[in-house]
Every structure is written in structure tokens, then in C-alpha cells.
N, C-alpha and C positions, 0 to 999 in steps of 0.2 A: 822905187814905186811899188804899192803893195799893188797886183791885179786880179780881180775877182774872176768870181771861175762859174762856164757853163760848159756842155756837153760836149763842145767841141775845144776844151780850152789845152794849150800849149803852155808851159809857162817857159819862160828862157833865162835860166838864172848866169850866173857867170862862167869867161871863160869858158863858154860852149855846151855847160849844163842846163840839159833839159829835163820837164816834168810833163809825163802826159796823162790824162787823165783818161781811165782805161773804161772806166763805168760807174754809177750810183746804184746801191743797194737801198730800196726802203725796206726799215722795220715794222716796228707798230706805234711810233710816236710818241712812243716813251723815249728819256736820256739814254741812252747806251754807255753802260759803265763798264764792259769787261770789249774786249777787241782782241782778238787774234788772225795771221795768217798764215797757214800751214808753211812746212819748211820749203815745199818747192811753190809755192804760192796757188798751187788748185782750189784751196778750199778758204772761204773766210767765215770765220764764225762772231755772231756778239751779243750779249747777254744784256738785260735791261733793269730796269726799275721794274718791279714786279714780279719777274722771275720768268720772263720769257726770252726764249733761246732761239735761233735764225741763223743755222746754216747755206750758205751758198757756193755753190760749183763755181769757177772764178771764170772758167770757158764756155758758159753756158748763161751763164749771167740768171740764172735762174736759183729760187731759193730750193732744198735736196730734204730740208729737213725744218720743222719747228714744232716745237715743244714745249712745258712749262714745268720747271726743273724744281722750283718749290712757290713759298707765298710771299717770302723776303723778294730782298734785290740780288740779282747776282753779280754775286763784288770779282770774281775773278775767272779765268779759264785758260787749260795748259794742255797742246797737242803733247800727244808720247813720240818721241823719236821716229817710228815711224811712219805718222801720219795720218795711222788709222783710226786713233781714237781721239776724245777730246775729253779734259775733266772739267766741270764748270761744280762753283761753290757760292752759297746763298748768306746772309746773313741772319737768316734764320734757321743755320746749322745745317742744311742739305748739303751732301757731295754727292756726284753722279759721273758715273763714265760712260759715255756714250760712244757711239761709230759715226765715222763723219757722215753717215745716212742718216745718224738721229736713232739707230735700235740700243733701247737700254741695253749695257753691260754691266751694272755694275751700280750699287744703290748704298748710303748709309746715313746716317742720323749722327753730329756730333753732341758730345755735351756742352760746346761754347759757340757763336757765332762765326761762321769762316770771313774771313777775309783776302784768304788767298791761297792759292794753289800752284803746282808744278810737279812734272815727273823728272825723279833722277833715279836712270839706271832703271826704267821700269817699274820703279816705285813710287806713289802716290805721297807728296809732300804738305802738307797743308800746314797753315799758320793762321792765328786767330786774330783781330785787330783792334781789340779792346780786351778790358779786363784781364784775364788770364790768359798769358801772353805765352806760346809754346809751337815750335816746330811737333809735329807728329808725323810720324810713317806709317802708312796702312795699308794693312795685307789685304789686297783683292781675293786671296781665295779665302778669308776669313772675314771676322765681324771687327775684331782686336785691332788696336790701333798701337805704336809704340812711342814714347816719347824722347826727343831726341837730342831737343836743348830747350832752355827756358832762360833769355837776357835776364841781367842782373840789373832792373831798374832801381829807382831810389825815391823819396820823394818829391824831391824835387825834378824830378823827371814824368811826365803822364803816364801812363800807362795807354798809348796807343801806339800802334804801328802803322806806318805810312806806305811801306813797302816791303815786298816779299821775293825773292828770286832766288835761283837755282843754276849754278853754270855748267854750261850741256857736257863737259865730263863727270858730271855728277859730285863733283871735292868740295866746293864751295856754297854755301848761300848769304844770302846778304838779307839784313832784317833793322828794315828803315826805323830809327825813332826820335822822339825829338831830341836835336843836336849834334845827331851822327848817325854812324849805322855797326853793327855785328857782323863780321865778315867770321862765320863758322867754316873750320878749316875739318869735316866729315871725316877724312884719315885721320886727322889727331886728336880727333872729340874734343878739340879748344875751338878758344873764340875769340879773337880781335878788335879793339872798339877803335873807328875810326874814326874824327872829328871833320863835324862840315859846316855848321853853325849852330844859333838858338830856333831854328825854329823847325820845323816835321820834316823828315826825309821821305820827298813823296815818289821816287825813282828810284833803282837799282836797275842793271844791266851790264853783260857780259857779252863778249865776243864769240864766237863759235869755235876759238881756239882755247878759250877759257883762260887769256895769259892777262887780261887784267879786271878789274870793277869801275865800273863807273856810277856813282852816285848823283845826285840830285834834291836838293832844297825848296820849302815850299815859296821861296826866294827867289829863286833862279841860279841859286849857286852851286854849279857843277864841278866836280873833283873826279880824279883818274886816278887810281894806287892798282901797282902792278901786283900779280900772283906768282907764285905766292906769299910775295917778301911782303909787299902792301907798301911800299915806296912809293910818295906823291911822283904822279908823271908830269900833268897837268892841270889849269885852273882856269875854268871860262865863268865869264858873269853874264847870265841872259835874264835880265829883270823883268816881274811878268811874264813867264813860263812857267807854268804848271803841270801840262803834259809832256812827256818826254819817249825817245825812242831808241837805241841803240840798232843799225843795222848790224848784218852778222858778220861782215868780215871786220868791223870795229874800228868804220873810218869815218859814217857819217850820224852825227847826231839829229835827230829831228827834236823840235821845242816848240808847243803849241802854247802861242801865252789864255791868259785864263781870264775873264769875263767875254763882255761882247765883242771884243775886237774880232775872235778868231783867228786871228795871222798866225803861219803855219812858219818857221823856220827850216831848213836844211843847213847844217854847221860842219865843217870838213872838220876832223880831228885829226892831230892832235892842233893843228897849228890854229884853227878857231877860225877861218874865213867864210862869211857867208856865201854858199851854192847857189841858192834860191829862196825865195820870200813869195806867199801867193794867202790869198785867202778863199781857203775852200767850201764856208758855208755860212749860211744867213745867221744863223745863232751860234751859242757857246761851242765850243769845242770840248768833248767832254773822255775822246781816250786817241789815241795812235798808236801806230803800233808797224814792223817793217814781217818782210816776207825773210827767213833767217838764211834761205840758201837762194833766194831770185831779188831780182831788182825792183822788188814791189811795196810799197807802202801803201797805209790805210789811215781816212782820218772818219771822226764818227761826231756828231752833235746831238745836242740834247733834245731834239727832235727826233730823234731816229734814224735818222739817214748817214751812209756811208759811203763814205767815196774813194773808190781807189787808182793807183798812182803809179805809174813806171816810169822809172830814174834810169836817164841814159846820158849821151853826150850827143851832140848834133857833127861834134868835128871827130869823133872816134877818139877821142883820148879823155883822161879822167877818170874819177872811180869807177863809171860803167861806163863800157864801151858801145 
């Protein structure tokens, strides 16, 4: 049974798995396209259609910070290690680092539209998501950018990318496109193509250990290749799921399928048993996203609104206790 969610909602998934719902965040009633939640879960940030930004304190339930980052949409945003700052990127080529207060740090102008961000190792990683397709590095105490890999698409492949990621020992990134993805291995300056199907790789996601990748289909077809060999682990089919989530310890998948249903999944990995099933808003669902070092997840709709989530067990046993 899917059960809809209000203020006071519980959800009780299996086997003694609980979902509470800890609070709603309103934005500004734009879609919310970028989502994050800091690594010990205090702060949650999300970026919108239009290019407006809305930090909030997670213990105070109040927003700390809002801003307007450019004129575009901001397509993506990536806490540093940690936890003090946030980068958010526009599609009309702004990158910005800010303090999770919202005081600029940090300002720059690309030559292509961003589509996505990450830090590794303290450095600024960005990826574009059309056209001229290139990982870049960029120096915060300079203007310079470097460039770092560039896929080898074809024609018969688009030139878009569906996905960007970075795994938090800084070795790998993964760079979603149609059919597969690039697993760039950063110590050997090679690159990897892993097959996932015909159609956009809208998800990438790593563990906090960083020992495998998990991928994601604009299908629902999710694949697991370990690090660094890339060895298939596992293979789930979630048909209609479009947004996706890796928690950090790299046990539970979250899978938001994509029109008006909204139904939110929780997926134990590797063995693929559903946790929980709830639906947490009136309209689309349009990002998720997990807390990397606390028991917290986030869902957001194309409304504006965000709702967040604490995953425990009711009998003390299970992934969170």
C-alpha cells in the first residue's frame, strides 16, 4: 500500500523499517532541480528554476541563507568535505561558492553552460551537459580553469550528459551518457566505458568508502561495478524511476519514479528488497537526495517544497538502528 504523507506521518516499511518525517521546507514555487544534504545532516540546501538558492539550518527548521546565484536554472550543487561551503552551477554558465550562511566566496563565468558540480580533494570539479562535453578543475585562488578529460562520443551517440559524480576519495568520476557511463580512474588519467543500456544515464553514485559505482537509466535500469576493477556486482530493474539516491554507507537505494505518481522507493542493496514505499508529495518529484554520514534523506517537488526524512528501525535492528 502506497500511504500519503502529512505532518505527523510515520511510514512503517518492512521488517521494522521506519520513515519519519522530520519537517517541510517551502521554497519559492519554482521546480527544485539541484538538492543536497550536508554530510552530518545540519544543513540542507536546493536550487531552483531560475536561479534561486535556499539554505536551511536542519535544527532550527528555519531558512540561514537565500540568494540568486545567476538568470539560468541551477542544474546542480556540491558540499566540500567539510561542510562549510556549498558550490552551486547555473546553465547559464555561473559557478559560485558560498558558506553554508550564503556569504559569497568565491565567483566565476564559464565559456559553456554547467550542468554539474563536485569537489574532489578540495577542488572545484565541473562538467557541462550539452555540447562541449569536459570535466574541468578550477583554481579558487585564480580565474584558470584546467581541463581534465573530454568522453569520446560518436555520432551516433548525443552529445548530452545525464550525469556527473565524484567519489569522496577523490580517484573516480562517473559521467552519465546515452548508453552508459565513463568511469575516469583521476590516478591513471584513463577512462572506462561501462554499458547500461540505449537510453541517458540519469544517476551515478558512490559509497563513502568509494569501493564501488552505482549507475542509473533514464529506465529504471540500475547496475553496480566494483572499484576499481568495474566488475558487474549487481542488477535491479525499477521501471519509472527517474530520481535516484545512493546513501553513504552503500546499502540503501532511494528511486523516485517520474511523472505525477511521486512514489518514493527505499531498496536494500545488494539483495534488492523493498524497505519502504510512501508518497511524499502532491506533485512531481523532481530531486532526492540522502544525508552522506546521518540517517537523513530529502525529497523535493516541482512545486517547491522539501521534505525531509529520518530512516531508523522500530525493533533496533537493520541498516539504522
Amino acid at each position: 500500500m502506497i500511504l500519503g504523507c502529512n505532518e505527523t506521518t510515520t511510514i512503517r516499511g518492512k521488517a521494522g523499517f521506519v520513515v519519519c518525517h522530520e519537517g517541510t521546507f517551502e521554497s519559492y514555487r519554482y521546480p527544485i532541480l539541484a538538492l543536497g544534504i550536508s554530510r552530518g545532516g545540519s544543513v540542507v540546501a536546493a536550487g531552483t528554476v531560475g536561479g534561486i538558492v535556499k539554505i536551511w539550518d536542519v535544527e532550527s527548521k528555519r531558512p540561514s541563507a537565500t540568494f540568486l546565484v545567476g538568470n539560468g536554472n541551477v542544474t546542480d550543487l556540491a558540499y566540500s568535505s567539510d561542510d562549510k561551503s556549498i558550490a552551486f552551477v547555473t546553465n547559464q554558465n555561473d559557478l559560485q561558492v558560498r558558506s553554508i550562511l550564503g556569504d559569497e566566496l568565491w565567483r566565476r563565468k564559464g565559456s559553456n553552460p554547467f550542468g554539474y558540480v563536485t569537489f574532489q580533494n578540495g577542488d572545484l570539479l565541473t562538467m557541462t551537459d550539452v555540447a562541449d562535453l569536459a570535466i574541468e578543475q578550477w583554481d579558487m585562488k585564480a580565474s584558470n580553469s584546467l581541463e581534465l578529460f573530454r568522453p569520446k562520443t560518436t555520432e551516433y551517440q548525443p552529445h548530452r550528459c545525464g550525469t556527473f559524480a565524484t567519489s569522496p576519495d577523490g580517484c573516480f568520476s562517473a559521467i552519465g551518457l546515452y548508453g552508459g557511463a565513463f568511469i575516469v580512474d583521476h590516478s591513471h588519467l584513463e577512462a572506462n566505458w561501462i554499458s547500461l543500456d540505449g537510453t541517458l544515464t540519469m544517476y551515478a553514485g558512490f559509497p563513502n568508502d568509494s569501493s564501488f559505482v552505482v549507475v542509473a537509466s533514464a529506465v529504471g535500469k540500475v547496475r553496480c561495478f566494483s572499484l576499481p576493477e568495474l566488475e558487474p556486482k549487481w542488477l535491479l530493474k525499477l521501471p519509472g524511476c527517474r530520481e535516484f539516491a545512493l546513501n553513504g554507507e552503500g546499502t540503501i537505494l532511494m528511486a523516485a519514479a517520474g511523472g505525477q505518481s511521486g512514489v518514493v522507493r527505499l531498496i536494500a542493496i545488494p539483495g534488492g528488497d523493498e524497505l519502504a514505499r510512501w508518497k511524499p508529495h502532491h506533485t512531481r518529484i523532481t530531486a532526492v537526495a540522502f544525508a552522506p554520514s546521518a540517517p537523513l534523506c530529502a525529497t523535493a517537488s516541482d512545486d517547491g517544497e522539501i521534505k525531509l526524512w529520518r530512516l531508523g528501525s522500530a525493533k533496533g535492528t537493520g541498516p539504522y538502528k
